[in-house]
C-alpha positions as CSV (number, residue, x, y, z in Angstrom):
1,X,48.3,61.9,-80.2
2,X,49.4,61.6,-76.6
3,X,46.5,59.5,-74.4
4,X,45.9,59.2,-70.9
5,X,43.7,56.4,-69.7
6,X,41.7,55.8,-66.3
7,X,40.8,52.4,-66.2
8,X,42.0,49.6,-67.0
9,X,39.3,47.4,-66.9
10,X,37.2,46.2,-69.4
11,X,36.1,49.3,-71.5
12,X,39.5,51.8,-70.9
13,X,41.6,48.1,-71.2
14,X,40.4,47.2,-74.8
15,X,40.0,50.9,-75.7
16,X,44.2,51.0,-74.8
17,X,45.4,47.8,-76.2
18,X,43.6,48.8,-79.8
19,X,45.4,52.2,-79.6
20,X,49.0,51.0,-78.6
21,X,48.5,48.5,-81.1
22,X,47.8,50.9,-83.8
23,X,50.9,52.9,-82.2
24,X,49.5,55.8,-80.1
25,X,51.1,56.6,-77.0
26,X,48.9,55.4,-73.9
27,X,49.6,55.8,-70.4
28,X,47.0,54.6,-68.2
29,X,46.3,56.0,-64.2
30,X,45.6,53.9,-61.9
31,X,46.5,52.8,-58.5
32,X,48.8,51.1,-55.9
33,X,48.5,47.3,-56.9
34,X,47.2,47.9,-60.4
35,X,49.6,50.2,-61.5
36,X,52.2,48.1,-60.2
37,X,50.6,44.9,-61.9
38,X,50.1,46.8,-65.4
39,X,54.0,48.4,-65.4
40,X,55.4,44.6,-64.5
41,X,53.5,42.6,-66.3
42,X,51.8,44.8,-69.2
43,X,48.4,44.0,-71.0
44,X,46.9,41.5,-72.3
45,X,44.0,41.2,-74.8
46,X,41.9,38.0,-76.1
47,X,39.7,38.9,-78.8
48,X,37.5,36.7,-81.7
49,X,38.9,40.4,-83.7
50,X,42.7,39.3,-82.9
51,X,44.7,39.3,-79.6
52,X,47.3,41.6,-78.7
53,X,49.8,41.9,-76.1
54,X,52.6,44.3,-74.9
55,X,54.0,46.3,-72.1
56,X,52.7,49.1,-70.6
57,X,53.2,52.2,-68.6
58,X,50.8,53.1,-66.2
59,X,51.2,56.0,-63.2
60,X,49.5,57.3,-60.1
61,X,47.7,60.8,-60.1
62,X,50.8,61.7,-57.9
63,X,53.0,61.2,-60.7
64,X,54.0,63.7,-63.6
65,X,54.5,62.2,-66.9
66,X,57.1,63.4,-69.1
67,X,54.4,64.3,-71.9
68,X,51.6,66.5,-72.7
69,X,48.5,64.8,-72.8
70,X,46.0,65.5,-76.2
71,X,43.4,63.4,-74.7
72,X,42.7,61.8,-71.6
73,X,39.7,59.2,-71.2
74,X,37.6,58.3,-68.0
75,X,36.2,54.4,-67.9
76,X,35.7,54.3,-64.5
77,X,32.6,53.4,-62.7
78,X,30.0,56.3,-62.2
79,X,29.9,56.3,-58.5
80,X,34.2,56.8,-58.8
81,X,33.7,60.1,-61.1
82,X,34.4,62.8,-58.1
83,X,37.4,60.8,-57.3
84,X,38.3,60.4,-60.8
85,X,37.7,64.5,-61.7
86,X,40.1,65.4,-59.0
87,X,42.6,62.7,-60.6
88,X,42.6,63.8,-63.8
89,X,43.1,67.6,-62.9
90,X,46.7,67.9,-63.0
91,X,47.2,66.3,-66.4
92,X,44.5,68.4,-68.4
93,X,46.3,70.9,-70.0
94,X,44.8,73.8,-72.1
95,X,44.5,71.4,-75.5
96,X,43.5,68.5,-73.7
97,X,40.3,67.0,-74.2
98,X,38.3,65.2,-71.7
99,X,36.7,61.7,-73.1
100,X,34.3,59.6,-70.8
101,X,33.1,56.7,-71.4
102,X,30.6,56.2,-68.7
103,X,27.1,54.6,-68.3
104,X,24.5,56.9,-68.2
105,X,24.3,60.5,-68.8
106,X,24.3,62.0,-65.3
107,X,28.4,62.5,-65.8
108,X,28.3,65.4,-68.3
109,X,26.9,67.7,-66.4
110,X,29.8,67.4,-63.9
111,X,32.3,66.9,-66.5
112,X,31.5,70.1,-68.1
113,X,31.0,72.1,-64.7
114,X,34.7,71.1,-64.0
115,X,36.3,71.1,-67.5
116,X,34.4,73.3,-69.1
117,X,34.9,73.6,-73.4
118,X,37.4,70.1,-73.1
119,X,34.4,67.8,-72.7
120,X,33.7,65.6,-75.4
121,X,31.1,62.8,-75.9
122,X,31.5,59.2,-76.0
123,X,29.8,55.5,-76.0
124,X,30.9,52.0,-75.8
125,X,28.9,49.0,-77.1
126,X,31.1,46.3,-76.0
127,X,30.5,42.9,-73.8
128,X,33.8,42.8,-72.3
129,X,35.5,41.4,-68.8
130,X,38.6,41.4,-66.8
131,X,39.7,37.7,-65.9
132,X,41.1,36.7,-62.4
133,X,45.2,37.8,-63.9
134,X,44.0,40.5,-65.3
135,X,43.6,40.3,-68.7
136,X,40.9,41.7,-71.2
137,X,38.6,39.2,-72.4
138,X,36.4,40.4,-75.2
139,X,33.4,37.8,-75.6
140,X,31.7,38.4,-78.8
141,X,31.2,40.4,-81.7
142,X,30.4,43.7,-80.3
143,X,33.1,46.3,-79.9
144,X,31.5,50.0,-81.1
145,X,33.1,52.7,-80.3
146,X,31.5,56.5,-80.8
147,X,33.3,59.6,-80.4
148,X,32.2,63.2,-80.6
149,X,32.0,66.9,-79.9
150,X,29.0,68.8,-78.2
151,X,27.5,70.9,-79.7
152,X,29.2,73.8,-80.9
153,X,32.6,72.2,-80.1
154,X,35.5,70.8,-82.0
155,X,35.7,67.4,-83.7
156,X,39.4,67.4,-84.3
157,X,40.5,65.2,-81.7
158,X,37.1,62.1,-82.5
159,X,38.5,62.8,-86.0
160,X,42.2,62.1,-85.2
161,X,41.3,59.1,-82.6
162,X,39.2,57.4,-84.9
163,X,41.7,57.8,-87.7
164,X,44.2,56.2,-85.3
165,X,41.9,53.1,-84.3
166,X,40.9,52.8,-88.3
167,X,44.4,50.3,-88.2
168,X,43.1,48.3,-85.9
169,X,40.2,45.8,-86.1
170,X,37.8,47.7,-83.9
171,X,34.2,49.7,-84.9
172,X,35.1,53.4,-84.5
173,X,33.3,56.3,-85.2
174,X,32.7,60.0,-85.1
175,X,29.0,61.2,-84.5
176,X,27.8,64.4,-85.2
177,X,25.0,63.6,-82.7
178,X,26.8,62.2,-79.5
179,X,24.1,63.4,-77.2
180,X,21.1,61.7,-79.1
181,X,23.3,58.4,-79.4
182,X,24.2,58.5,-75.5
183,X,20.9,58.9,-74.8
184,X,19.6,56.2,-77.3
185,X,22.3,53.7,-75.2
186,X,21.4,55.3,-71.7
187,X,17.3,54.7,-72.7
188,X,18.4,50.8,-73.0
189,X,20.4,49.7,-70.7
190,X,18.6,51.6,-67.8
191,X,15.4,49.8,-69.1
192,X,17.0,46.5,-69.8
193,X,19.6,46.5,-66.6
194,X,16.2,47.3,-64.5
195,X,14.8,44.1,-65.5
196,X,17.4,41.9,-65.6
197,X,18.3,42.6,-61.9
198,X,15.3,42.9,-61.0
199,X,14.5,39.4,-62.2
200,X,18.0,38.1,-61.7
201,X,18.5,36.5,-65.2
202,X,19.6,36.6,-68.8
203,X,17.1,38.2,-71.9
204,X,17.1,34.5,-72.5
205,X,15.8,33.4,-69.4
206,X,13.6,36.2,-68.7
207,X,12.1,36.0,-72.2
208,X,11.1,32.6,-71.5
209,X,8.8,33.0,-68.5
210,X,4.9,33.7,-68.9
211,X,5.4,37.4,-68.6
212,X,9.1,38.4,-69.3
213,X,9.4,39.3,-72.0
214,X,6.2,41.9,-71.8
215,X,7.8,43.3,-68.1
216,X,10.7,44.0,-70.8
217,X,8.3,45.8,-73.1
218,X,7.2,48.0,-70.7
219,X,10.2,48.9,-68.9
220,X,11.4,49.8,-72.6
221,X,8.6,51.4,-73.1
222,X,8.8,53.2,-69.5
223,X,12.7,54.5,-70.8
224,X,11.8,55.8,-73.9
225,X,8.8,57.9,-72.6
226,X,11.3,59.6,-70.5
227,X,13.9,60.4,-72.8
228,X,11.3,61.8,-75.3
229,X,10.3,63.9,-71.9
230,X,13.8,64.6,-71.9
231,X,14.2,66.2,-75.4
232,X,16.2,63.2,-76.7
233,X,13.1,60.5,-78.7
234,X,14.1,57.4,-79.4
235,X,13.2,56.0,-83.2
236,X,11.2,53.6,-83.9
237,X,13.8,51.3,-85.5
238,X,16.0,51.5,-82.5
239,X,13.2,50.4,-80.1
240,X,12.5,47.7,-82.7
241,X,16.0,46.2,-82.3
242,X,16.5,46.8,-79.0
243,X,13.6,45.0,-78.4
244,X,13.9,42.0,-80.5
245,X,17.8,41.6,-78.4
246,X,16.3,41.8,-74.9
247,X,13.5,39.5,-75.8
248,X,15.4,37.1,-77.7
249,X,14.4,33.1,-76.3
250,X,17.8,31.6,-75.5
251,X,20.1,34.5,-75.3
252,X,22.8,34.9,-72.8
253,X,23.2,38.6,-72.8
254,X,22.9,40.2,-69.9
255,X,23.7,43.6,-68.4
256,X,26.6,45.0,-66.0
257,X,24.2,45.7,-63.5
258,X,23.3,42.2,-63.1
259,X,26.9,41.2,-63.1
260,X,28.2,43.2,-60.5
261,X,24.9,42.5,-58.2
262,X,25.5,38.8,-59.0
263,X,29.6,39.2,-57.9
264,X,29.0,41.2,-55.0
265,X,29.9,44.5,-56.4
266,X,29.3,48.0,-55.8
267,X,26.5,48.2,-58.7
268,X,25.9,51.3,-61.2
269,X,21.8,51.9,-60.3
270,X,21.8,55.0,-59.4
271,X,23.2,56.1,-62.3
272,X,21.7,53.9,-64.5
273,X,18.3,53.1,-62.9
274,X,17.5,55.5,-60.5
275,X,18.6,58.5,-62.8
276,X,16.5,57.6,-64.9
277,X,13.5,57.1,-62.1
278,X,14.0,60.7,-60.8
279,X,14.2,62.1,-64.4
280,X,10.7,60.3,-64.6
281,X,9.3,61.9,-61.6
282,X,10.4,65.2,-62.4
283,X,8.1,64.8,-65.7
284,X,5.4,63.0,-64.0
285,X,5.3,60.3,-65.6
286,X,4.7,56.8,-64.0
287,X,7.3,53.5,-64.4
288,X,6.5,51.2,-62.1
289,X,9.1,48.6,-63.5
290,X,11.8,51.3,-62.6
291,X,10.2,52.0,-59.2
292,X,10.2,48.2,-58.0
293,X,14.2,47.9,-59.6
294,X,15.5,50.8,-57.9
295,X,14.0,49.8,-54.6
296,X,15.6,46.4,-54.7
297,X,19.1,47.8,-55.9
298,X,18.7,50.3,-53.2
299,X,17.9,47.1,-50.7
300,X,20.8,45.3,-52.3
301,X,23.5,48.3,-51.8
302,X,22.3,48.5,-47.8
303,X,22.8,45.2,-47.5
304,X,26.2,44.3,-49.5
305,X,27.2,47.7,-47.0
306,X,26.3,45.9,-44.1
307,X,27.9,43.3,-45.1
């Protein structure tokens, strides 16, 4: 198996070092400082699952590789997907499968408008960073990957990848349901990266003010209404453990969102919060804890713009 990578940050990055380690071919596409940075001094990963470290080739989407391409994954950021589509063009072949690993759900829709029967589905559950020299810091315990065809398609290449990764020390998988478990992430994190930059602070933090950790019910509660709205319900024991973790006194965890809005950074609310906000509107149903997040990550965006 031949793999193309967009991304090398945290996601695409830890994704790549597990597979070269096991010994699959990865070339990753990038651009101008990056790919020079990645082809002179390689990659490197810190993990509590082991480190790893090695050279690497990456290429610009002017470039042709010398190989055919069985697979080629997006972990980009969703507001970079039209830039990354047109990228990724010239090296899907006729067997080549599409792979994204993207926040949200909005994605597949144009995914599978511009490759259409190459699309597969795919999650990450992973609390990982990119330090200052570029390395791939993986922070805790959590690194689950799921792989998977849509409906109706193929599950050779999940199959094969996850084989691949089964030498390595990360949690891969094939689901037969990629949709409903994309959904189940997507219902979470847009109800729990809502809150957490709305309220600018950790699970921890927010669970131990008077009414934190109830705002977190609801906007949970808000998420789940609309993906049941949606065709995708969520369980009951998934609400119950996503719960108990964004509630939890004295946690750290804390969402992308609220990293990127505390850095500065272009932040993923549209995609994450105010998809799910318009989806919610189109069913009628209210979410005021959705409303007031996506109005201040819309009022954060002007300004950092401005700025």
């Amino acid at each position: 198996m031949n793999v193309l990578i967009l991304g090398a940050g945290g996601v695409g990055g830890y994704l790549g070092c597990r597979l070269m380690q096991s010994g699959v071919p990865v070339v990753f596409l990038a651009r101008g400082r990056t790919v020079r940075r990645l082809n002179e001094n390689g990659l490197r990963l810190t993990s509590p699952f082991g480190d790893w470290e090695g050279e690497v080739q990456a290429i610009t989407a002017a470039d042709r590789p010398r190989m055919a391409f069985d697979l080629v994954v997006l972990a980009c950021k969703t507001y970079d997907l039209a830039q990354a589509i047109d990228d990724i063009r010239p090296f899907v072949g006729a067997r080549t499968k599409v792979l994204p690993l993207l926040n949200g759900v909005t994605h597949m829709e144009r995914l599978v408008a511009a490759f259409p029967s190459a699309v597969l589905g795919g999650l990450a559950h992973i609390m990982v960073s990119v330090s200052a020299d570029g390395a791939i810091v993986h922070g805790n315990d959590l690194h689950r990957y799921r792989f998977g065809a849509l409906p109706g398609g193929d599950d050779r290449v999940p199959r094969d990848l996850v084989d691949a990764l089964g030498q390595v020390p990360i949690e891969a998988g094939v689901s037969a349901h990629i949709l409903d478990e994309m959904w189940s992430k997507f219902q979470f994190i847009s109800g729990f990266a809502a809150v957490t930059s709305l309220l600018k602070g950790s699970a921890g933090m927010i669970a131990a003010t008077e009414d934190g950790a109830d705002i977190m019910r609801e906007a949970l509660a808000e998420t789940a209404r609309i993906a049941e709205a949606e065709g995708f319900p969520v369980s009951a024991e998934h609400m119950g453990s996503v719960t108990a973790l964004s509630t939890e006194r004295g946690s750290g965890f804390t969402s992308s969102l609220l990293r990127d809005v505390a850095a500065g950074r272009r932040a993923e609310g549209d995609a994450l919060v105010g998809d799910m906000l318009r989806r919610a509107r189109r069913h009628s149903i209210s979410a005021p804890v959705l409303r007031m997040a996506w109005a201040c990550l819309q009022v954060y965006e002007r300004d950092r713009t401005r700025r």
